[in-house]
N, C-alpha and C positions, 0 to 999 in steps of 0.2 A: 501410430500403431494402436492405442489404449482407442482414438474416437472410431480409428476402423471395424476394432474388437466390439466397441459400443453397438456400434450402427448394425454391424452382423448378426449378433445372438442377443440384444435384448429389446431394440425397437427405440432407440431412445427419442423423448421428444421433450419441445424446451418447457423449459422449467416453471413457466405463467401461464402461457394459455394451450399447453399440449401439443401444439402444432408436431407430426408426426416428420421424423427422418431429422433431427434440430440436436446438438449436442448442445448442451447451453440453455442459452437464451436464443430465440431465430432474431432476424434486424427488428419487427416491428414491435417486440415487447420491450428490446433495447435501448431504443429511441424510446419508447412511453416510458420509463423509468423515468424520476425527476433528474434531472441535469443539476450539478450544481450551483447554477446561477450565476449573478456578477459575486465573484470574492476576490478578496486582497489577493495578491501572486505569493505570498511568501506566509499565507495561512489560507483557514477558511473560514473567516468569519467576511459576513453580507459586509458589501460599500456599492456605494452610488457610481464611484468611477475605480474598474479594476484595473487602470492601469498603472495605479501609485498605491504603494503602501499602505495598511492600514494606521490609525495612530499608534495600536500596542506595537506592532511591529517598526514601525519609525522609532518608539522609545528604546524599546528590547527586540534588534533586529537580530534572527534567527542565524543558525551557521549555513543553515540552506539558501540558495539563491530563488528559487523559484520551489511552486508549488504545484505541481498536476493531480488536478481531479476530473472524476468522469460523472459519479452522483452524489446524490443526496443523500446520509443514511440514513434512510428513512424505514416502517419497518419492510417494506417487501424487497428490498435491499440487504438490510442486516437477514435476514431469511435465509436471502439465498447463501450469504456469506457466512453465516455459521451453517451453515451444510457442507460446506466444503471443509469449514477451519473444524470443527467436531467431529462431524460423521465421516470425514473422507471421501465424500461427494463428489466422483470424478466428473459429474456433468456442474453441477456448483464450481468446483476449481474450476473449469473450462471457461466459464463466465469472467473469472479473474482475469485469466490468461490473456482473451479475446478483449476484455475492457483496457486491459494495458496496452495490448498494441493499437487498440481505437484510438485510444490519449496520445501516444507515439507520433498516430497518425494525422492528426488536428494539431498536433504541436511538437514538431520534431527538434529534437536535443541531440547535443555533442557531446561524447563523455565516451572516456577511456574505457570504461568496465559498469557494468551493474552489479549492487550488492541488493542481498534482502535482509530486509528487517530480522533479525537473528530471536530464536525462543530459547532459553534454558535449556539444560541437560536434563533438568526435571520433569518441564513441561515436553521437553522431546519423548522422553520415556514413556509417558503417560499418553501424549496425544501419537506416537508413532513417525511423525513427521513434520516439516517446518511449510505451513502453508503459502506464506511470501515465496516459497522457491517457484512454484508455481507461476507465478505472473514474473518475478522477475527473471527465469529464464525464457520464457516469450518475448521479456522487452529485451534481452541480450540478443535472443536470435533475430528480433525483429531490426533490432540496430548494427549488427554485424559486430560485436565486442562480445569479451568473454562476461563470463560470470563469475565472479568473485567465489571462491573455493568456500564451503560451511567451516568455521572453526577461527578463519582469518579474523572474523568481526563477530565477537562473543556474546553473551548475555547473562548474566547471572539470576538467580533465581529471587525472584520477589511477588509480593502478594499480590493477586491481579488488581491491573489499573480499573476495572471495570466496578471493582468492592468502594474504590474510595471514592466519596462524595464531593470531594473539589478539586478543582484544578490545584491548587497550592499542598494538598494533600497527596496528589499526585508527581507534583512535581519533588516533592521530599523524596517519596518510595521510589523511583526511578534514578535517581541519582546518584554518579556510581556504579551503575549496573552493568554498561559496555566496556568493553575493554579491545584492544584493537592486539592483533598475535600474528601480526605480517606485513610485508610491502602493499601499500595500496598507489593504485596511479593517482595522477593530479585529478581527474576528473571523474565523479561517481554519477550516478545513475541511485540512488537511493529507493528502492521500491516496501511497499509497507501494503495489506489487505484494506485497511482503516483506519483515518484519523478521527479520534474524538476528541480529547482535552487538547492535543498537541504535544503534551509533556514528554511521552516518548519518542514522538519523532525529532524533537529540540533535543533532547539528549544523544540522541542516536548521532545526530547532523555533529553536535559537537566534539564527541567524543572522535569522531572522523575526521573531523577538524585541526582537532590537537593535534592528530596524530600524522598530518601535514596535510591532504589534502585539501587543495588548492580551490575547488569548486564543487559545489553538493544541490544537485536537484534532486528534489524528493518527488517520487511519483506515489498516490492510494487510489484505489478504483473508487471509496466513499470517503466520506466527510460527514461530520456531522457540521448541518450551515447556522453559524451561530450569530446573533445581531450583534451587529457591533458594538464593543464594552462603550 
């Protein structure tokens, strides 16, 4: 309805090189985005063979089983992505939307339900909206499962991960923060805009964990791709 509204009265066209009648991104700026590369499956930091664990994750194996990524975050990636997560960029959101069921579609998963990455009552007030709902109701329709209800899978308010300068700094502040307020099925679909430290997605995956779910893939449309510690 919203791309039909788009396409009618304002001409919309994708979002890197103008191509006219495009809500988004069109396929060829899609593809020229950087790819994430070879990464661990259960992070995103660079290895040589992604089909085994990295070593931090062999050490400190995550509550998620698998990882899907579609780029790089690089900056004309995080661009389009704070357009959508800031401004309310329904042609930005749309790029989410479409890069999750891209991933879906290179890499199809079984999972009872999808949840999104959940934002404060603070950050909701203030931003108007929760942008993971976005992609993660694409990747529900796209898989035929529901979508996990807002409020089920909470988040409480804390300083953004973006201010703290370390991973370990980050991992403090987040901890804690999720809290789970309903039945979840044994199988999730985990959806998130962006991984960068990891901190929040390991907590998110855990705290789902506790709370019995049986099996946790996380899906982020970026990554930031880190060498391997």
């Amino acid at each position: 309805m919203i791309s039909r509204w788009l396409t009618r009265f304002i001409r919309p066209c994708c979002l890197t090189c103008g191509t006219p009648e495009v809500v988004g991104l069109c396929d060829v700026c899609a593809d020229r985005l950087p790819a994430i590369g070879k990464h661990c499956p259960t992070c995103a930091n660079s290895v040589a063979d992604d089909h085994y664990p990295c070593g931090a994750c062999l050490r400190r194996p995550p509550a998620f089983s698998r990882l899907l990524v579609r780029w790089q975050f690089t900056t004309e990636v995080r661009h389009i992505i704070l357009r959508g997560k800031y401004h309310a960029d329904r042609c930005a959101l749309r790029v989410l939307e479409d890069e999750a069921c891209r991933l879906l579609r290179a890499q199809p998963v079984a999972v009872d339900a999808v949840v999104a990455m959940p934002v404060s009552a603070q950050r909701l007030r203030q931003r108007g909206f929760n942008q993971t709902l976005y992609p993660a109701h694409a990747a529900a329709q796209a898989l035929g499962v529901p979508l996990i209800a807002e409020g089920v899978f909470a988040k409480a308010g804390r300083p953004p991960q973006s201010r703290l300068r370390t991973h370990a700094a980050r991992r403090r502040n987040i901890r804690g923060a999720f809290a789970v307020r309903g039945e979840l099925p044994q199988r999730l679909l985990l959806v998130d805009d962006v991984v960068t430290s990891g901190a929040t997605l390991h907590e998110a995956a855990r705290i789902l964990a506790a709370a019995g779910v049986q099996e946790i893939i996380a899906l982020a449309v970026a990554a930031a791709h880190r060498p391997h510690p």
